[in-house]
N, CA and C atoms as a LAMMPS dump frame, in Angstrom:
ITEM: TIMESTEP
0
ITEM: NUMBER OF ATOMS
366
ITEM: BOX BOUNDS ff ff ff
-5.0000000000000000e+02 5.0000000000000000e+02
-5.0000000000000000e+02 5.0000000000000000e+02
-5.0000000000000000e+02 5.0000000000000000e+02
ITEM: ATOMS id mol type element x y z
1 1 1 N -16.392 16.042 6.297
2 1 2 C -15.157 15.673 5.626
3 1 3 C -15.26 14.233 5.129
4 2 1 N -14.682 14.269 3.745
5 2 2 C -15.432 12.953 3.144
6 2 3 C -13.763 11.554 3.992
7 3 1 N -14.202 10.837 3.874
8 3 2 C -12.953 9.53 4.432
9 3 3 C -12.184 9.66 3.528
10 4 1 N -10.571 9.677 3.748
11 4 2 C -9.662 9.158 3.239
12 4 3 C -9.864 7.761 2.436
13 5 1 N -9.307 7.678 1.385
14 5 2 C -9.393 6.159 0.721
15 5 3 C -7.826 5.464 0.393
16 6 1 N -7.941 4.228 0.972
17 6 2 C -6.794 3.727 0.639
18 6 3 C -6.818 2.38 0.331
19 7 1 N -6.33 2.085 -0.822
20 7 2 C -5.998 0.653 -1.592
21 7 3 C -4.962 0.092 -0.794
22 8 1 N -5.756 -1.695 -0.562
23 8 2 C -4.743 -2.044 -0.37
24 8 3 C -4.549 -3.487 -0.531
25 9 1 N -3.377 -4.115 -1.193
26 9 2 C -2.696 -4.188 -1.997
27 9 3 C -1.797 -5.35 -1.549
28 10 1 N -2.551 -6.681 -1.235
29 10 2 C -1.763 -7.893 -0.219
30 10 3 C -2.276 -8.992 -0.45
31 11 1 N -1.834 -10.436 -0.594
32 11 2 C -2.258 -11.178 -1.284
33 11 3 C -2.695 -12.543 0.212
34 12 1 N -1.752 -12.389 1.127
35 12 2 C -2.738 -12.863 2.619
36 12 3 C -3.721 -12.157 2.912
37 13 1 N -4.641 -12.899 2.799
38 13 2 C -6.16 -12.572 3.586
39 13 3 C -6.307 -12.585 4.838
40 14 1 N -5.452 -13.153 5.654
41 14 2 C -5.65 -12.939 6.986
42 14 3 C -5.389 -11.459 7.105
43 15 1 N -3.606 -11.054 6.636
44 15 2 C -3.533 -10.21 7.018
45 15 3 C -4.387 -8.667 6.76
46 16 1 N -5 -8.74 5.01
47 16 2 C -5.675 -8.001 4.756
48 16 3 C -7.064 -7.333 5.633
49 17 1 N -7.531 -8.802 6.35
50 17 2 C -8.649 -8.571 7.145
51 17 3 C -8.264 -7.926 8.207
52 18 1 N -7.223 -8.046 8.582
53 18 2 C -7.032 -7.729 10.113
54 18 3 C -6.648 -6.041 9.894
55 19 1 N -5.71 -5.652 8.478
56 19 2 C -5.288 -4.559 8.169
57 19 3 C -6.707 -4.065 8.277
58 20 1 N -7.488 -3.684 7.364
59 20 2 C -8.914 -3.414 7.226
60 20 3 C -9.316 -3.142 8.128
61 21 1 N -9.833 -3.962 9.033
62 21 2 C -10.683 -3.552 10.665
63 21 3 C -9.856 -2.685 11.026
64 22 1 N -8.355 -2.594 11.296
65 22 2 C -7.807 -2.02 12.275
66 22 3 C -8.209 0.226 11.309
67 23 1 N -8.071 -0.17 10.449
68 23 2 C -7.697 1.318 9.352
69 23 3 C -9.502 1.627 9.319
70 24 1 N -10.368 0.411 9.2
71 24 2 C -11.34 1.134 9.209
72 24 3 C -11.983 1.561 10.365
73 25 1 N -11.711 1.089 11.487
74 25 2 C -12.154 1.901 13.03
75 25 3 C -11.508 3.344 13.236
76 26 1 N -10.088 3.437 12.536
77 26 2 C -9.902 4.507 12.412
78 26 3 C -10.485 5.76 11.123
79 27 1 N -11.552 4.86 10.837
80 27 2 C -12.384 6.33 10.073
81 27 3 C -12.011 6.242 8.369
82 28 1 N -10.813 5.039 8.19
83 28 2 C -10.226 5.248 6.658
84 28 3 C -11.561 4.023 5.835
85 29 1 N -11.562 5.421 4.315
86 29 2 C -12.172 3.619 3.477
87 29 3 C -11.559 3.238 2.84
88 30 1 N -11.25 1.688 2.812
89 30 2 C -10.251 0.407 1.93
90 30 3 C -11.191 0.169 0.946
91 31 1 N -10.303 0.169 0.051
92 31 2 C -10.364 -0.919 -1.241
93 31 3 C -9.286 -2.504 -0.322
94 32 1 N -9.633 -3.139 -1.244
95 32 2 C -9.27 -4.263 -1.159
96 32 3 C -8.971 -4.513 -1.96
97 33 1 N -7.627 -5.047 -2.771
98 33 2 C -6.826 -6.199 -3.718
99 33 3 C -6.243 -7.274 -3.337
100 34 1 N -6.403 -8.732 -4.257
101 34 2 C -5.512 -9.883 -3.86
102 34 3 C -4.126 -9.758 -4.434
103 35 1 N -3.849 -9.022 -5.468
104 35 2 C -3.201 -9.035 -6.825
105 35 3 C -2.993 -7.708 -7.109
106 36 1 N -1.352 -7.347 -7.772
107 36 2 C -1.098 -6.298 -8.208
108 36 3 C -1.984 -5.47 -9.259
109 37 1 N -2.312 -6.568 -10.08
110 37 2 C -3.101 -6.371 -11.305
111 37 3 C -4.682 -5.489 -10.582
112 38 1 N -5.035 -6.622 -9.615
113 38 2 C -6.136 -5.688 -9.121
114 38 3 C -6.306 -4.419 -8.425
115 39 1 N -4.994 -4.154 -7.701
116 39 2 C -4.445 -3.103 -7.373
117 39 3 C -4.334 -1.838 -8.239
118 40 1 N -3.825 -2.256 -9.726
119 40 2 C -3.547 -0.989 -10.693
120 40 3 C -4.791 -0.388 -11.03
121 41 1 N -6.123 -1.756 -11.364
122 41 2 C -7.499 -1.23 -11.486
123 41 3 C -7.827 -0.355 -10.48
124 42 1 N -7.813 -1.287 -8.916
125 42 2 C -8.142 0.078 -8.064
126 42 3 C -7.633 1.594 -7.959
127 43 1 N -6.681 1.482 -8.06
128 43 2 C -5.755 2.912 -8.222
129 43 3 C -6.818 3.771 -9.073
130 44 1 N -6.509 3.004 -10.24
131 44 2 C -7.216 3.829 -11.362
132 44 3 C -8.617 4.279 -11.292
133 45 1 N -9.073 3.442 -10.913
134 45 2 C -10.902 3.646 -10.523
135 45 3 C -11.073 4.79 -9.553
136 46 1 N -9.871 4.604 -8.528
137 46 2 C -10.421 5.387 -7.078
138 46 3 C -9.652 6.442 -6.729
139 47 1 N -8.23 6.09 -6.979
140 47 2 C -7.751 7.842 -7.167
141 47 3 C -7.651 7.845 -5.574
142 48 1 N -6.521 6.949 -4.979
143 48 2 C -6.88 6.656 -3.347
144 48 3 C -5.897 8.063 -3.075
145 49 1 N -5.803 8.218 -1.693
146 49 2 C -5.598 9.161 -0.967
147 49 3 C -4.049 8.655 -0.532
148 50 1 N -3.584 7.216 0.133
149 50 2 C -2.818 6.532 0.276
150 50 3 C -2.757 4.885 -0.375
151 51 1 N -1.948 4.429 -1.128
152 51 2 C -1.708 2.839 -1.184
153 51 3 C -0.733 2.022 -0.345
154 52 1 N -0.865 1.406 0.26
155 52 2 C -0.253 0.1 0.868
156 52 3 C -0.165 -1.049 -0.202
157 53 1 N 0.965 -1.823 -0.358
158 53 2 C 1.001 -2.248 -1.134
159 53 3 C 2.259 -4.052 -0.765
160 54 1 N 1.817 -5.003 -0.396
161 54 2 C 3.055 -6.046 -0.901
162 54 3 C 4.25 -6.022 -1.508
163 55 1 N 5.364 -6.388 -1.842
164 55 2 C 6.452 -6.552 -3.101
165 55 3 C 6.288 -7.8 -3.508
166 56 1 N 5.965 -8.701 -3.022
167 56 2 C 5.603 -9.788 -3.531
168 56 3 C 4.097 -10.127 -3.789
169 57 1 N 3.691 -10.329 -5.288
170 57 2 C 2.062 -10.638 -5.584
171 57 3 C 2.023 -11.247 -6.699
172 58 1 N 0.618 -11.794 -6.937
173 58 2 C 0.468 -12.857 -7.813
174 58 3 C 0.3 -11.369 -9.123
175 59 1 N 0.982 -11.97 -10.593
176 59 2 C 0.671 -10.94 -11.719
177 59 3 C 1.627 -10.068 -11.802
178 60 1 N 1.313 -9.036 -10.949
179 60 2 C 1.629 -7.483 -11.064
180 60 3 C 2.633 -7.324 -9.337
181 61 1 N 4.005 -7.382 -9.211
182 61 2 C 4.753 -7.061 -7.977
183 61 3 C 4.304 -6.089 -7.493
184 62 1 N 4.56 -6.042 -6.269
185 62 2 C 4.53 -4.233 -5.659
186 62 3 C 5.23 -3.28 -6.03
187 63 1 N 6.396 -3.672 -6.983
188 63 2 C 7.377 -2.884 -7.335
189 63 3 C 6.985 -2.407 -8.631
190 64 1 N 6.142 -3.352 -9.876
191 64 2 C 5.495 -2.674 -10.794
192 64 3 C 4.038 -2.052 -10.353
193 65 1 N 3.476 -2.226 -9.165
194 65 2 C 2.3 -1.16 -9.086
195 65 3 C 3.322 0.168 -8.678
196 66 1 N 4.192 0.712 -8.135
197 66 2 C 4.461 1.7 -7.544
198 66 3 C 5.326 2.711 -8.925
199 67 1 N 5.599 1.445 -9.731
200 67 2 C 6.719 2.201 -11.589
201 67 3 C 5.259 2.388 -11.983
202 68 1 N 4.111 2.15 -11.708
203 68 2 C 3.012 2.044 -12.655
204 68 3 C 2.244 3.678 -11.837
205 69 1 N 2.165 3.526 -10.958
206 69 2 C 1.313 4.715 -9.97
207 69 3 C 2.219 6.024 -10.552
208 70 1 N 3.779 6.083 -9.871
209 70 2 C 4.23 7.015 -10.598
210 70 3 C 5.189 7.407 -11.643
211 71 1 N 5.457 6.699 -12.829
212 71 2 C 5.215 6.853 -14.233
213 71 3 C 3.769 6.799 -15.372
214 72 1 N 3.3 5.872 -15.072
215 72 2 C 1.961 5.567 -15.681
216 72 3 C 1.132 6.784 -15.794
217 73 1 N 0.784 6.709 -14.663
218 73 2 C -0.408 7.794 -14.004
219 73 3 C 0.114 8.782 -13.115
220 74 1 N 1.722 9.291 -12.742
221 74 2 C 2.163 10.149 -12.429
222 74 3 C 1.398 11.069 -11.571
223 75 1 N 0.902 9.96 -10.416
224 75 2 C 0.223 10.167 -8.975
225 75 3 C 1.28 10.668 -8.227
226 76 1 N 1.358 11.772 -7.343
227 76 2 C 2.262 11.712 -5.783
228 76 3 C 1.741 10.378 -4.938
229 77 1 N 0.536 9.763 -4.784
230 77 2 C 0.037 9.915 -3.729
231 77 3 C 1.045 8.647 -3.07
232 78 1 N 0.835 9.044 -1.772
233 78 2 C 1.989 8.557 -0.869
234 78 3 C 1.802 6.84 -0.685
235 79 1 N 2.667 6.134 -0.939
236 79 2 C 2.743 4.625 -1.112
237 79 3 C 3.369 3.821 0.129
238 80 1 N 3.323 2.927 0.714
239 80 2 C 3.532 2.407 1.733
240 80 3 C 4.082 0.823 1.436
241 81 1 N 5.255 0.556 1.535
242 81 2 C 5.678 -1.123 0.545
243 81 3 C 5.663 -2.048 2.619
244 82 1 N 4.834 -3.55 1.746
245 82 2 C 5.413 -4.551 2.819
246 82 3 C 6.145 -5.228 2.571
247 83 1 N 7.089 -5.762 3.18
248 83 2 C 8.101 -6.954 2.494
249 83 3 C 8.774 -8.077 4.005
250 84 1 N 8.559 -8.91 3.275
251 84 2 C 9.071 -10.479 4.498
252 84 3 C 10.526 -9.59 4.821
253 85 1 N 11.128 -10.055 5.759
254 85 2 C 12.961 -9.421 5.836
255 85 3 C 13.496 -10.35 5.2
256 86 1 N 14.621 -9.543 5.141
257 86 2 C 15.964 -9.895 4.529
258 86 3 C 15.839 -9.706 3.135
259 87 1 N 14.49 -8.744 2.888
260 87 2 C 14.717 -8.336 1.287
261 87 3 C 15.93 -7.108 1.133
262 88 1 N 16.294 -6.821 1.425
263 88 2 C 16.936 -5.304 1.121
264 88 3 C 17.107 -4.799 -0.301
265 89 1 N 17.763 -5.381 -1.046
266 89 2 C 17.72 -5.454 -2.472
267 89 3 C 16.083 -4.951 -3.157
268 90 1 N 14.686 -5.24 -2.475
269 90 2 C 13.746 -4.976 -2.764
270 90 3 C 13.255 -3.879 -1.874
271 91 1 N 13.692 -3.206 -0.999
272 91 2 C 13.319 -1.784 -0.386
273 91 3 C 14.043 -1.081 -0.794
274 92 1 N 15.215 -1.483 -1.396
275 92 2 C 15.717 -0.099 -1.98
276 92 3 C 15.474 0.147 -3.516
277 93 1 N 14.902 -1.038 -4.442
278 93 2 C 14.359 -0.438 -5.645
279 93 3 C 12.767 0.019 -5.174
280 94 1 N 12.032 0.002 -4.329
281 94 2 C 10.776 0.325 -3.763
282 94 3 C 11.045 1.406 -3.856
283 95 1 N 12.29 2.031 -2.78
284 95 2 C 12.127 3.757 -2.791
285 95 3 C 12.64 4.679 -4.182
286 96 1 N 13.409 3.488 -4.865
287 96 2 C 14.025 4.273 -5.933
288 96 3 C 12.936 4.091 -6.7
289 97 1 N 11.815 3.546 -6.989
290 97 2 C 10.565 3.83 -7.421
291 97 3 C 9.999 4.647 -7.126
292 98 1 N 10.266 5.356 -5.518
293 98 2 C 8.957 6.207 -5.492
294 98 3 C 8.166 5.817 -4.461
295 99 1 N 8.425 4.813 -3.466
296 99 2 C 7.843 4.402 -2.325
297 99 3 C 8.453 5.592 -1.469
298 100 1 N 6.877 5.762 -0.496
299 100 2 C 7.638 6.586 0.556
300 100 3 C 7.901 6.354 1.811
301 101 1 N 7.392 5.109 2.231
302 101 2 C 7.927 4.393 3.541
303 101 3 C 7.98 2.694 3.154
304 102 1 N 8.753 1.973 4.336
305 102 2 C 8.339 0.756 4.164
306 102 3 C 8.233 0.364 5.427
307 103 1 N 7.697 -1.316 5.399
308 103 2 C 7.682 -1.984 6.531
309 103 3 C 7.702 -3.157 6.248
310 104 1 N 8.871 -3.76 7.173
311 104 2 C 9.202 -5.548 7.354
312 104 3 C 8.241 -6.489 8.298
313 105 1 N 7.653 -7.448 7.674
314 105 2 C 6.518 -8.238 8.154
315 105 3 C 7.569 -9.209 8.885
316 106 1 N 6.693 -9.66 9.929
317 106 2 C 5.671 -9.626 10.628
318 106 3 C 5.666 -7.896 11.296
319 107 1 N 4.328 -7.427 10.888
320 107 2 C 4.758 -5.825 11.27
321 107 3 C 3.518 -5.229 12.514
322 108 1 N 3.786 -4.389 13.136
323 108 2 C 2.366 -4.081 14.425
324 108 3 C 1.026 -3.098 13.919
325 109 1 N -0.064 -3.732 13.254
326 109 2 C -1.215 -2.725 12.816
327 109 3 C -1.011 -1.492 13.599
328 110 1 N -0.84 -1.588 14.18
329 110 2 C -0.48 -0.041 15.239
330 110 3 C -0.037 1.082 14.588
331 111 1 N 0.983 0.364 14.767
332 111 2 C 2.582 0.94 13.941
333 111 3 C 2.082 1.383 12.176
334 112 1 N 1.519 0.532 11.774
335 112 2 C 0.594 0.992 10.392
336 112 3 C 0.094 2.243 10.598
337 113 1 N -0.859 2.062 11.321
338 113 2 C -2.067 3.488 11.486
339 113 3 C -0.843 4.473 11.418
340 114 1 N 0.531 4.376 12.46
341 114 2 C 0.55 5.477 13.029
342 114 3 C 1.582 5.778 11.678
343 115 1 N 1.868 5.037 11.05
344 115 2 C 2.808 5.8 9.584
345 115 3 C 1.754 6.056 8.201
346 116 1 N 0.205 5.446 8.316
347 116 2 C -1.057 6.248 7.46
348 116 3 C -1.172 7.38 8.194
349 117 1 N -1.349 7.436 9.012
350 117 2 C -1.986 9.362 9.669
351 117 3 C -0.785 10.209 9.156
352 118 1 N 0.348 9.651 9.685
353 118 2 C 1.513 10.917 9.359
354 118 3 C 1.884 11.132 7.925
355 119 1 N 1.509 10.331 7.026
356 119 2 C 1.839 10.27 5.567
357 119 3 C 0.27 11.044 4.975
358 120 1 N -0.878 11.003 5.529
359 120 2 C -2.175 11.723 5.213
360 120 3 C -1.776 12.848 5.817
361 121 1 N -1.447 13.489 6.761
362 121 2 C -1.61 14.731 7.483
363 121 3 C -0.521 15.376 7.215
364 122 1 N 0.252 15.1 6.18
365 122 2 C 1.3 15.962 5.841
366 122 3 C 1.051 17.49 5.428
């Protein structure tokens, strides 16, 4: 069974690294983006399985990669938004985009995995 692929889509590098190790011990392969913009390339190139994605990024928001994934390229594939709190105003145009979960940072890699498996194993 070939690996799941998932873009992802965050403009801290700490956190990206730490996301990464944790998703790739569990068997997933990452793309990596700093930038929305680089994000839409990946999408497009790789045709991921799941995206994780920022609302806040340099270029391209998380909110235009997710109008872009499904209008653009009129992907299902299941999207995952991060956002600092006290956005609310920005999780609810996320889902009215087309996001299908979110999560408020500072957030538990854990807690990640365990909302990628259930959003892949649907």
């Amino acid at each position: 069974m070939s690996k799941k692929k998932i873009v992802l889509a965050e403009d801290n590098t700490t956190l990206s690294l730490l996301l990464k190790f944790r998703l790739e011990k569990d068997g997933y392969e990452l793309f990596m983006a700093t930038d929305g913009k680089e994000a839409v390339e990946l999408i497009e190139n790789q045709i991921p399985d799941l995206i994780l994605t920022d609302v806040m990024m340099p270029f391209i928001s998380g909110l235009e990669v997710i109008s872009h994934v499904r209008n653009k390229l009129e992907l299902k594939t299941p999207i995952i938004v991060f956002s600092s709190a006290g956005q609310e105003e920005m999780v609810l145009k996320a889902f009215n985009l087309g996001a299908n979960d979110f999560m408020g940072k500072p957030f538990s890699p854990n807690e990640l995995v365990i909302r990628v498996k259930r959003l892949l194993n649907m």
